[in-house]
N, CA, C and O of each residue as an XYZ file, in Angstrom:
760
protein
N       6.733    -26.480     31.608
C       7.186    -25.115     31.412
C       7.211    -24.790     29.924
O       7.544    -25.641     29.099
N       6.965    -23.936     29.693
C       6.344    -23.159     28.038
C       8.009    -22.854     28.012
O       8.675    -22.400     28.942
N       8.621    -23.357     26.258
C       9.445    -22.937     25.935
C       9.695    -21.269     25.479
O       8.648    -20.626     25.402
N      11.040    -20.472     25.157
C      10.570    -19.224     25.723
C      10.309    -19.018     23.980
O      10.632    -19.835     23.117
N       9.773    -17.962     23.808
C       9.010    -17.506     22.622
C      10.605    -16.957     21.466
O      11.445    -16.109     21.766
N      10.565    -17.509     20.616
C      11.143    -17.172     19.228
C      10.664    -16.072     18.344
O       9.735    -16.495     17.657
N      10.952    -14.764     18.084
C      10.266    -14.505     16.955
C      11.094    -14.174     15.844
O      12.250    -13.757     15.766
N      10.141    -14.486     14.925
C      11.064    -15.161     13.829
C      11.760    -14.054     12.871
O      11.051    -13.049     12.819
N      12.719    -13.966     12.243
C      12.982    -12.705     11.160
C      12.515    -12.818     10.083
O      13.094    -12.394      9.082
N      11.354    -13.422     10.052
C      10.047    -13.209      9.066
C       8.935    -12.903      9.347
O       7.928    -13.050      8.655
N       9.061    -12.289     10.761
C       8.197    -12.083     11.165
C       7.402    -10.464     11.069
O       8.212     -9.607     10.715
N       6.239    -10.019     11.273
C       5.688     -8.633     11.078
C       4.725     -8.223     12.301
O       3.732     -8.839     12.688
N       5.174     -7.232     12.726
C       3.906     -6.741     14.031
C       3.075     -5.953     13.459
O       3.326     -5.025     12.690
N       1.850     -6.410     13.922
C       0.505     -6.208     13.106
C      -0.242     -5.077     14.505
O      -0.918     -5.649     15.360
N      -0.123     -4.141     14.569
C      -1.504     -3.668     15.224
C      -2.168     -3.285     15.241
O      -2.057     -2.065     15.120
N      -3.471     -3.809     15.389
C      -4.701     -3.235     15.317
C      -5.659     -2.757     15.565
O      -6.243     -2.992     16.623
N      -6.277     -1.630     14.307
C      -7.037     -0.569     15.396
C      -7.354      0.296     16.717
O      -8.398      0.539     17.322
N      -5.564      0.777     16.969
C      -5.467      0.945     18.097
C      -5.934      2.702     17.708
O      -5.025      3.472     17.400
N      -7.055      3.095     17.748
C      -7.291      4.102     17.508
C      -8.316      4.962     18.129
O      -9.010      4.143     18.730
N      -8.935      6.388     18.385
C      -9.540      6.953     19.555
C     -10.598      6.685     19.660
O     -11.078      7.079     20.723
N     -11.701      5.813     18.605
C     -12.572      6.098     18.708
C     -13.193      4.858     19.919
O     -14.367      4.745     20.273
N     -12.045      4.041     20.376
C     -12.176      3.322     21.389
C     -12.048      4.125     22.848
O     -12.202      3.556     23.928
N     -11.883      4.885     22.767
C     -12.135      6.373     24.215
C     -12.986      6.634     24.582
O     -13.173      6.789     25.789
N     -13.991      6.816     23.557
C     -15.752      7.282     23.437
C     -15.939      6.351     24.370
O     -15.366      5.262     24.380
N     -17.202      6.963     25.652
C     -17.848      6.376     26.423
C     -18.865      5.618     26.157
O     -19.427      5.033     27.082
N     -19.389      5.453     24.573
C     -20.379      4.415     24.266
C     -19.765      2.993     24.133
O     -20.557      2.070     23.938
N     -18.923      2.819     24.187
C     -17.912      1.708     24.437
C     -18.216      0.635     25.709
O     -18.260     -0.594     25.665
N     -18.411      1.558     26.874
C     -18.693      1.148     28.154
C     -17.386      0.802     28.441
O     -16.437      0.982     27.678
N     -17.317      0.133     29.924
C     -15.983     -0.412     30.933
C     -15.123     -0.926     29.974
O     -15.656     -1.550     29.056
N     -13.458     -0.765     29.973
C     -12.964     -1.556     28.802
C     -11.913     -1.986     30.118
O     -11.949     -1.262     31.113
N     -11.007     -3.142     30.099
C     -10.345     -3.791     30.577
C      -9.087     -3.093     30.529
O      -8.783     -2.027     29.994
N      -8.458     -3.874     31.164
C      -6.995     -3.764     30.821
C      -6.284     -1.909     30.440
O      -5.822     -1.592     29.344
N      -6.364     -1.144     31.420
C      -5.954     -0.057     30.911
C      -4.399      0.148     31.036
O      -3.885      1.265     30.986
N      -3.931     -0.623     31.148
C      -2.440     -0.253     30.700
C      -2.143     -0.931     29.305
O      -1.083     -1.500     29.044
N      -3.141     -0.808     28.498
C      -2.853     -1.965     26.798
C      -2.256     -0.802     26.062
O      -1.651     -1.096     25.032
N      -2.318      0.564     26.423
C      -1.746      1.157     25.724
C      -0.134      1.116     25.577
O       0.553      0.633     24.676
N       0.329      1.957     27.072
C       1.454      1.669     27.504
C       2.318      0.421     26.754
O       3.295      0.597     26.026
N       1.730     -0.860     27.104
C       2.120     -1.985     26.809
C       2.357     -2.129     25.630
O       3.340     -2.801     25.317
N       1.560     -1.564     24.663
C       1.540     -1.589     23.259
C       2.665     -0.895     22.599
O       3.330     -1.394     21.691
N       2.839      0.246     23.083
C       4.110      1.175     22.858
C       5.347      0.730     23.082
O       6.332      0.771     22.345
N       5.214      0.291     24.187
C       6.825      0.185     24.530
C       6.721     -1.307     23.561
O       7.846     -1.332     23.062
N       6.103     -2.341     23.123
C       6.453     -3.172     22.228
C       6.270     -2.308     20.834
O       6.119     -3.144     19.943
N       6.237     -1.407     20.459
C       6.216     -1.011     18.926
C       7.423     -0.742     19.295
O       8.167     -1.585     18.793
N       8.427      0.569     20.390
C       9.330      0.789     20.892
C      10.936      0.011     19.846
O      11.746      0.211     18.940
N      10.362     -1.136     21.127
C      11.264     -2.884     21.041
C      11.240     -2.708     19.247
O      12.124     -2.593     18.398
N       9.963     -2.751     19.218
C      10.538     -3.652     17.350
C      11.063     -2.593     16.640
O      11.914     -2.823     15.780
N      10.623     -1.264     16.905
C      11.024     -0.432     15.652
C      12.817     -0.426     15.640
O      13.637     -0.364     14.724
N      12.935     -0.524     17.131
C      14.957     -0.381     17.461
C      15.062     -1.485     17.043
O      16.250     -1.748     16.853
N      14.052     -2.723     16.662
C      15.500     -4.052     16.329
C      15.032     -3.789     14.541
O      15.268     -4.740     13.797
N      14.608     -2.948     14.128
C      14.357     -2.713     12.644
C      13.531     -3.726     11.841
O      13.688     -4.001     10.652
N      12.760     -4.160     12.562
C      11.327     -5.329     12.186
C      10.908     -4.440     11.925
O      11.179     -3.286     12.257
N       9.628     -5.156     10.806
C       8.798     -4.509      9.997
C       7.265     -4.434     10.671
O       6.779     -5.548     10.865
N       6.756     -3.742     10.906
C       5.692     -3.168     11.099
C       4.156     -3.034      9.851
O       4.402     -2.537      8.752
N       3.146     -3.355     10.058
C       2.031     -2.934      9.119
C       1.010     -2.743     10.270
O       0.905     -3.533     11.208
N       0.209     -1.531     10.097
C      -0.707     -0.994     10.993
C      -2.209     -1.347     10.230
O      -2.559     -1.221      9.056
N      -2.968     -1.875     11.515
C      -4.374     -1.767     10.603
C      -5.216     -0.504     11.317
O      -5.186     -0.104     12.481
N      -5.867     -0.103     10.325
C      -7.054      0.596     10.772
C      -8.234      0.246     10.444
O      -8.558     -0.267      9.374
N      -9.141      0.588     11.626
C     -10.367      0.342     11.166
C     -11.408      1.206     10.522
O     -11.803      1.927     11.439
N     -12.108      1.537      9.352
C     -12.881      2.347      8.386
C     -13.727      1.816      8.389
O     -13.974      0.965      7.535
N     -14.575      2.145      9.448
C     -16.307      1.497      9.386
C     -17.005      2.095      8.334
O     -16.633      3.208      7.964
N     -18.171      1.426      7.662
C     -18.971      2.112      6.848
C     -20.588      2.491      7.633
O     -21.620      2.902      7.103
N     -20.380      2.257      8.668
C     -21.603      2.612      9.818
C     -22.081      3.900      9.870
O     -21.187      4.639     10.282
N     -23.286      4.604      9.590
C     -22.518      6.168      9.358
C     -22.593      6.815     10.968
O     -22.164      7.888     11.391
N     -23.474      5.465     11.825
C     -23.135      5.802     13.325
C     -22.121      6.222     14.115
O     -22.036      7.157     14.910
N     -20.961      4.927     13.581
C     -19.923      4.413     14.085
C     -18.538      5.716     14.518
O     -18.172      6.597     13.740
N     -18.024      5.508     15.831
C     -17.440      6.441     16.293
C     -15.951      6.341     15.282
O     -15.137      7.234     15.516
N     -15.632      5.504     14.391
C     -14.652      4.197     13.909
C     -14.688      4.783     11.875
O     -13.911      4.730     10.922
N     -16.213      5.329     12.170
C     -16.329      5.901     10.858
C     -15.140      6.782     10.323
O     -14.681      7.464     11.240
N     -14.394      7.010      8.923
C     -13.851      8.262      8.649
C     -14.408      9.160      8.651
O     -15.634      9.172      8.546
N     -13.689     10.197      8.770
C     -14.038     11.443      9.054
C     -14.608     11.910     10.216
O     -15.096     13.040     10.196
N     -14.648     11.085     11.488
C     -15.006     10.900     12.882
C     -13.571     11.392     13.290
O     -12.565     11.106     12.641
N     -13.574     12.237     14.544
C     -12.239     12.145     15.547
C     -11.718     11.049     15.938
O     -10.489     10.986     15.941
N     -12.541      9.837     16.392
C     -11.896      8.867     16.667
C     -11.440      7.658     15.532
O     -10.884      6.582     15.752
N     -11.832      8.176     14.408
C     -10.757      7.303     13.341
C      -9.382      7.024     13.335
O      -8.726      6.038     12.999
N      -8.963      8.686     14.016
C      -7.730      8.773     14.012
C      -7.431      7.793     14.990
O      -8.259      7.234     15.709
N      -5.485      7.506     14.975
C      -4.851      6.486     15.443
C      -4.738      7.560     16.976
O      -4.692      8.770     17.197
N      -4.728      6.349     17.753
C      -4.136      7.015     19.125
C      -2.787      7.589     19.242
O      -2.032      6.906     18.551
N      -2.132      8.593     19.845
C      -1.382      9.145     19.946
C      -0.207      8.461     20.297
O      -0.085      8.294     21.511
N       1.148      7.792     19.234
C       2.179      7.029     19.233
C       1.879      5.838     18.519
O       2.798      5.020     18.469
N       0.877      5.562     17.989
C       0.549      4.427     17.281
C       0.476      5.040     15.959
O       0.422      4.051     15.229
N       0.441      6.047     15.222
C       0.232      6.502     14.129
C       1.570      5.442     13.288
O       2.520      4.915     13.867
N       1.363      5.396     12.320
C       2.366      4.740     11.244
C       3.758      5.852     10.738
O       3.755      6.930     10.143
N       4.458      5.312     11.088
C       6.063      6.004     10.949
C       6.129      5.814      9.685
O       5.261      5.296      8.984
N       7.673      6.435      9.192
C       7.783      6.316      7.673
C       8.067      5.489      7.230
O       9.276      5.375      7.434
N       7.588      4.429      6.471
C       8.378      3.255      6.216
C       7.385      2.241      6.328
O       7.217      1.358      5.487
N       6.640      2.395      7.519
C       5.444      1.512      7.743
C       4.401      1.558      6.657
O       4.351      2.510      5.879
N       3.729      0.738      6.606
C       2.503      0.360      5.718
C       1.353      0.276      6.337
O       1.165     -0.461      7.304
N       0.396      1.113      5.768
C      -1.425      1.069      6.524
C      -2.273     -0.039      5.664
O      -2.013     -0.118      4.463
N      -3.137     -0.783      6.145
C      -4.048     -1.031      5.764
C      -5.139     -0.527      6.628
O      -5.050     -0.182      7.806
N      -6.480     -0.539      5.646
C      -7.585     -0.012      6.328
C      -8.768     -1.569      6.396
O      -8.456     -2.608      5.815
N      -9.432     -1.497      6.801
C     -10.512     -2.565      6.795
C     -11.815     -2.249      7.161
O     -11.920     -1.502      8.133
N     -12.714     -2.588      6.685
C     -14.300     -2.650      7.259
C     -14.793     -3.668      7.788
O     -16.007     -3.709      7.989
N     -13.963     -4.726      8.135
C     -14.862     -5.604      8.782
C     -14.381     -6.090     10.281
O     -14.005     -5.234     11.081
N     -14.404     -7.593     10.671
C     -13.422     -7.566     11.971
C     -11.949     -8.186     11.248
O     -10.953     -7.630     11.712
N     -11.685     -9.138     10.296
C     -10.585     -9.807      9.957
C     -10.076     -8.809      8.952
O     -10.724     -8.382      7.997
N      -8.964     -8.517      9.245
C      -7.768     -7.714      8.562
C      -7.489     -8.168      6.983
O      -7.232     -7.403      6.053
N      -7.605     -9.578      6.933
C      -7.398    -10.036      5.974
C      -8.981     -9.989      4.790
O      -8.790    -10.221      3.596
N      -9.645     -9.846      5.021
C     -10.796     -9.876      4.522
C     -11.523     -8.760      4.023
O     -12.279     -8.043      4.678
N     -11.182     -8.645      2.572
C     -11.581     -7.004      1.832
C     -10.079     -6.149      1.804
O     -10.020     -4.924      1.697
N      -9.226     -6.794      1.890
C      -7.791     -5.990      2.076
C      -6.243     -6.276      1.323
O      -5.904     -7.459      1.290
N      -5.694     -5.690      0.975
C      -3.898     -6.774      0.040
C      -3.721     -7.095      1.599
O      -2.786     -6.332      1.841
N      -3.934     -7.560      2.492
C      -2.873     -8.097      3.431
C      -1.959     -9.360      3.345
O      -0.762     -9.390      3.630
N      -2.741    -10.412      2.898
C      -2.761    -11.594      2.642
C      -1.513    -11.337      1.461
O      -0.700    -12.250      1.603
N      -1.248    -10.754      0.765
C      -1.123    -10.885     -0.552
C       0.583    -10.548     -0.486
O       1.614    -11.055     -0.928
N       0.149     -9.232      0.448
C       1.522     -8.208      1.156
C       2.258     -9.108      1.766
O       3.450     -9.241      1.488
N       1.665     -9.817      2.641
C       2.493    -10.896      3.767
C       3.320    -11.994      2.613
O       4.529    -12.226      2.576
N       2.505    -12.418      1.939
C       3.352    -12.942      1.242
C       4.278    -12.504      0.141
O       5.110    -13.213     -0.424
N       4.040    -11.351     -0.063
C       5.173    -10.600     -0.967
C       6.559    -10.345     -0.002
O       7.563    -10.968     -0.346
N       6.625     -9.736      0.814
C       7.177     -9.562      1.949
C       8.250    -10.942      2.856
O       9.144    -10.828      3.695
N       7.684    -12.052      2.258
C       8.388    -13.001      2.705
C       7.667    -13.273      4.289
O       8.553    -13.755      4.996
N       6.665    -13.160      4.897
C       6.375    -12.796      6.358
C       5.407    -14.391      6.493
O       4.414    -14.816      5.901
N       6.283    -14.932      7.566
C       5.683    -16.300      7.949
C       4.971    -15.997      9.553
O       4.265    -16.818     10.138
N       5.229    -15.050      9.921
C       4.890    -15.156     11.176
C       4.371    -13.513     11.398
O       4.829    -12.463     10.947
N       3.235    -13.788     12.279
C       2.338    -12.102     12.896
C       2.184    -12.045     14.525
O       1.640    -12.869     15.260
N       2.778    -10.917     14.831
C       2.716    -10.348     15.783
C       1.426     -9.277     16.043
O       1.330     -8.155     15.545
N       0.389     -9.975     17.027
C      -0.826     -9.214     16.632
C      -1.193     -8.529     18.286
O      -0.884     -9.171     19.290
N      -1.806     -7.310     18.369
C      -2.102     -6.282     19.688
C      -2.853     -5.607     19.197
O      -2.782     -5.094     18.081
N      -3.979     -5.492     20.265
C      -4.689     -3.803     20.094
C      -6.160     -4.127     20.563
O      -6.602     -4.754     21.526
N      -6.817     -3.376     19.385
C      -8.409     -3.474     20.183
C      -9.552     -3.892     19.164
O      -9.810     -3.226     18.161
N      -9.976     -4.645     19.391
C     -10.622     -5.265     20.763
C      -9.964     -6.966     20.606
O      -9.675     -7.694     19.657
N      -9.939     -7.061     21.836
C      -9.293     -9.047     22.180
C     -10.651     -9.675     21.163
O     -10.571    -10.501     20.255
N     -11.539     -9.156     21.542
C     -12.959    -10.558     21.160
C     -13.122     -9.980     20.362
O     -14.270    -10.353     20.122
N     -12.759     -8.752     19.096
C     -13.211     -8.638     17.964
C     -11.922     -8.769     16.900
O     -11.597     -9.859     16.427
N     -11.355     -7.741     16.642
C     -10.865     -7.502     15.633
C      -9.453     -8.071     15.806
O      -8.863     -8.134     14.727
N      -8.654     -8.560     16.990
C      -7.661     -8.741     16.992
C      -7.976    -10.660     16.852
O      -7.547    -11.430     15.992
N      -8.696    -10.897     17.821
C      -9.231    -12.649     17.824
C      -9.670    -13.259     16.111
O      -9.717    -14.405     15.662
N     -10.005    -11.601     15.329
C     -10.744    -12.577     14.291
C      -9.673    -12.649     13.116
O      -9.481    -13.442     12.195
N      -9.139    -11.631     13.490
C      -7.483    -11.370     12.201
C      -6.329    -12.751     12.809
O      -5.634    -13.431     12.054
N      -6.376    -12.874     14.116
C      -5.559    -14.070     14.679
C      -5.866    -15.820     14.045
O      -5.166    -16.801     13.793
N      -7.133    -15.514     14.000
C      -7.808    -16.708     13.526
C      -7.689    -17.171     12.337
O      -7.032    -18.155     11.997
N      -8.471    -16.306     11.522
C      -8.322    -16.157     10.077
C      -6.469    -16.268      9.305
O      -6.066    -17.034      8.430
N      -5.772    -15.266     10.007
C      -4.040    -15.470      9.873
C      -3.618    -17.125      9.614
O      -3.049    -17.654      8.659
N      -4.266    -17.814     11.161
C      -3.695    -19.148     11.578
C      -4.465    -20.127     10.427
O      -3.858    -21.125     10.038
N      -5.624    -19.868      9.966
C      -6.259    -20.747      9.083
C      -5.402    -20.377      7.783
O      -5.129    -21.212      6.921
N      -5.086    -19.306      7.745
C      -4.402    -19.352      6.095
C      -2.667    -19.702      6.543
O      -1.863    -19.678      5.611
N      -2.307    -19.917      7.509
C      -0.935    -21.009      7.396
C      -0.282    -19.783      8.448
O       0.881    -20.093      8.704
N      -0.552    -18.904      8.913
C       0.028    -18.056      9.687
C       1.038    -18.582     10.842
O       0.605    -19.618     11.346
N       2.080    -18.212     11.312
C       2.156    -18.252     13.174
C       1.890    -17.630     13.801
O       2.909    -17.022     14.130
N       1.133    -17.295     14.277
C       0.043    -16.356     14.964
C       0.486    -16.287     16.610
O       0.422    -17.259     17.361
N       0.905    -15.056     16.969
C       1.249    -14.614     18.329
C       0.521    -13.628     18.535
O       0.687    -12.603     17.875
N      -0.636    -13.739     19.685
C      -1.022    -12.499     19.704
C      -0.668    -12.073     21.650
O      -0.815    -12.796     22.636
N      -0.223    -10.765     21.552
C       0.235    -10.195     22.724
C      -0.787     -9.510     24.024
O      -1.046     -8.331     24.263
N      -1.115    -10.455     24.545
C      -2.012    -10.527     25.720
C      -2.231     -9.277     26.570
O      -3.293     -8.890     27.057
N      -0.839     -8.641     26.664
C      -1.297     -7.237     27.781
C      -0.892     -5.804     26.814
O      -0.635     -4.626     27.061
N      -0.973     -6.429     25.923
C      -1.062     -4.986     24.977
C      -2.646     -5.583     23.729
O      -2.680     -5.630     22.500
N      -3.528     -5.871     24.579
C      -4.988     -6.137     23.904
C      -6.063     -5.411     25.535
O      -5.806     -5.303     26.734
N      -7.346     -5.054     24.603
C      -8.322     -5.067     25.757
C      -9.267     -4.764     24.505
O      -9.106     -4.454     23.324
N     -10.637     -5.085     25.614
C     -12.079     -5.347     25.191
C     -13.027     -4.415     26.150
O     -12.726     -3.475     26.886
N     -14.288     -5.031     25.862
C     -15.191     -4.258     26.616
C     -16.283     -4.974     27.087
O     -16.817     -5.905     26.485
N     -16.685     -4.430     28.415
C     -17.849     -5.046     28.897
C     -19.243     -5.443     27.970
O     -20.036     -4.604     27.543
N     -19.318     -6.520     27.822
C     -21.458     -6.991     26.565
C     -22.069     -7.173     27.436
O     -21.849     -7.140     28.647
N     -22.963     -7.399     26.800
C     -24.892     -8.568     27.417
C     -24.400     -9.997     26.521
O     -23.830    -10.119     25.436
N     -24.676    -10.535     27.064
C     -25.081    -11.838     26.825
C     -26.602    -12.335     26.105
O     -27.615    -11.639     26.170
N     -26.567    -13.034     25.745
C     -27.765    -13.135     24.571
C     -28.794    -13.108     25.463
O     -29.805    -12.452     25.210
N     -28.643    -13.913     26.768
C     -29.619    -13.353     27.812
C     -29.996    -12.307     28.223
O     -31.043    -12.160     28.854
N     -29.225    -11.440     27.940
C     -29.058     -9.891     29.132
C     -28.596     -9.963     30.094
O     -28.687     -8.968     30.813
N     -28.055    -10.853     30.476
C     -26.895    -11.226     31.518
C     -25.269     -9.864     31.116
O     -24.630     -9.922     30.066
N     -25.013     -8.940     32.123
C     -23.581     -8.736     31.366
C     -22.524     -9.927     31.921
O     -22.455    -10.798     32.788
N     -21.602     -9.237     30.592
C     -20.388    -10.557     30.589
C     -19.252     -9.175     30.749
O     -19.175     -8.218     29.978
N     -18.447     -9.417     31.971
C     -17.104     -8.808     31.954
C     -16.478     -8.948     31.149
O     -16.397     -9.953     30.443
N     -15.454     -7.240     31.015
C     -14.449     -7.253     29.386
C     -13.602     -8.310     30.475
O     -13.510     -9.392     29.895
N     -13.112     -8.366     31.507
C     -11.820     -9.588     31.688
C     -11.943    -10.690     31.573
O     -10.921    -11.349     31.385
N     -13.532    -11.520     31.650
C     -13.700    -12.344     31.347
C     -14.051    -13.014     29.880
O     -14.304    -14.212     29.753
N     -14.034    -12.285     29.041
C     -14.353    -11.969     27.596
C     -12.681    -11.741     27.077
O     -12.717    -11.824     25.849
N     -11.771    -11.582     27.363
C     -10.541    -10.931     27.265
C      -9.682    -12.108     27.172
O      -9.094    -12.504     26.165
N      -9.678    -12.917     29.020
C      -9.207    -14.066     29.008
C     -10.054    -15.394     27.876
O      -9.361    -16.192     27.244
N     -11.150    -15.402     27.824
C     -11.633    -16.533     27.187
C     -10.715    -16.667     25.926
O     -10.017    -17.585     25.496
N     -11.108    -14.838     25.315
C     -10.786    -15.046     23.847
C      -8.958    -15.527     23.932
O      -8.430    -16.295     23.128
N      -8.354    -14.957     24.922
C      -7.262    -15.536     24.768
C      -6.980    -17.014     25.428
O      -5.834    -17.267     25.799
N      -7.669    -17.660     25.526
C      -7.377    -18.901     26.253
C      -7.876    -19.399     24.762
O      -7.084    -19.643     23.852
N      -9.273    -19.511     24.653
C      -9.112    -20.421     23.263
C      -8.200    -19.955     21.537
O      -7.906    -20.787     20.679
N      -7.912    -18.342     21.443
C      -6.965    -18.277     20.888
C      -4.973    -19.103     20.819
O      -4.046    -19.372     20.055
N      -5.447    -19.144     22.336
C      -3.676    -20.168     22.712
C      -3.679    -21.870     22.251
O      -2.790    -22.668     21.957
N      -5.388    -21.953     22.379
C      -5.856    -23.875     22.750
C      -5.154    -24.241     20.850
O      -4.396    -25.144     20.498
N      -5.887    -22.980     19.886
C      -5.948    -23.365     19.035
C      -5.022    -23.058     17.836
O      -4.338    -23.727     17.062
N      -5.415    -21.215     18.102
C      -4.759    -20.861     16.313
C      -3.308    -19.872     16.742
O      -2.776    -19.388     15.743
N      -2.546    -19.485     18.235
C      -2.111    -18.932     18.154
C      -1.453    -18.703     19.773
O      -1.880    -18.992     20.891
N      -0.526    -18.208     19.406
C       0.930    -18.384     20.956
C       0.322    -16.860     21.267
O       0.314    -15.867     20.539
N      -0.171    -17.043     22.586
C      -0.170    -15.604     23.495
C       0.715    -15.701     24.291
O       0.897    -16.617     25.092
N       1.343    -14.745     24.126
C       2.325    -13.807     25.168
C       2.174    -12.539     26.003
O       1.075    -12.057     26.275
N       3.221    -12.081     26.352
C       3.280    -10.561     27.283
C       4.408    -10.213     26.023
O       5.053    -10.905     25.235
N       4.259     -8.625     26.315
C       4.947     -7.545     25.987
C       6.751     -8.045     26.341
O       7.456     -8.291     25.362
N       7.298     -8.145     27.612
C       8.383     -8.431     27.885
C       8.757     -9.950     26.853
O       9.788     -9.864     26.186
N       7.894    -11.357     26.730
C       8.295    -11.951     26.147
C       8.889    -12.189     24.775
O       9.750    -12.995     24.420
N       8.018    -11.030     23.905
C       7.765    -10.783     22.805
C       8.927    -10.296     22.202
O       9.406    -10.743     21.159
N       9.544     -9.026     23.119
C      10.457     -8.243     23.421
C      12.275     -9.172     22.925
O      13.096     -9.163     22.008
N      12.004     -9.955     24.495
C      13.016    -10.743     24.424
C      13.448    -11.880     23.266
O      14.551    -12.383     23.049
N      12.174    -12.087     22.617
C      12.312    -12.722     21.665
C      12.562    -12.592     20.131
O      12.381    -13.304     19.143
N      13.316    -10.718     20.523
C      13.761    -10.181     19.600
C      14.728    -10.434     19.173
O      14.971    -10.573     17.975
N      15.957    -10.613     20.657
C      16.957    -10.719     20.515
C      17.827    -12.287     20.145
O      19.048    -12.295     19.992
């Protein structure tokens, strides 16, 4: 039996790129549609126990990209926007930490531990989880407040977003980082 989850009062909830341009139907099938919901009511939880919060966004330089500034879907989804007090970073790549003060912030901040959600499981949240845990992080990332999207496979085979969803979180748990639920996370406020 998994001991129950601690989070620490050095700790910071990180979420990322939870923003519209993941709506757009060029996206294809995305998993998990209650990640929003889920996501909220854990920003909810932390903002009432007065944990600190840093939001990432994503600023593609694609001039395709739905993710691009100055696109509608740059903007943050509706309740995820950054409150007063909170701190934005922006990023261009998939790791948060990479091209960004995050690294720098976390440690100004005193922050030993990240609370990580949003979109996508197999991109941007798996690669900021990773990267976190290699630079000394405790890395929790929150399982039903994440989703992905249906690929091809190098074959042309498609690969389901749930099966792409669970992987990334199964070898995210094997290695660099404690997945949880929303309720655990929660409780491990108190």
């Amino acid at each position: 039996m998994a001991s129950a989850l601690v989070v620490s009062n050095r700790a910071i909830l990180l979420p990322i790129d939870v923003q519209q341009a993941f709506d757009d139907p060029s996206w294809g099938r995305r998993n998990n549609p209650g990640m929003e919901a889920a996501g909220l009511r854990l920003l909810a939880a932390w903002r009432a126990a007065n944990r600190p919060v840093l939001h990432v966004k994503h600023d593609s330089a694609e001039p395709a990209s739905t993710l691009r500034p100055g696109q509608p879907g740059n903007a943050f989804k509706p309740g995820f926007e950054p409150q007063a007090g909170e701190a934005l970073i922006t990023k261009s790549v998939n790791a948060a930490f990479i091209g960004t003060p995050l690294e720098a912030d976390l440690h100004a901040r005193g922050v030993t531990q990240i609370v990580v959600f949003g979109l996508t499981t197999d991109m941007c949240v798996s690669t900021t989880a990773r990267v976190g845990a290699n630079l000394g992080f405790d890395m929790i990332v929150v399982a039903d407040a994440c989703a992905t999207f249906d690929q091809v496979a190098p074959d042309g085979t498609p690969v389901d977003a749930d099966l792409l969803h669970r992987v990334h979180l199964t070898t995210l748990n094997t290695e660099f980082a404690r997945v949880a639920k929303v309720d655990e996370v929660i409780a491990g406020l108190r």
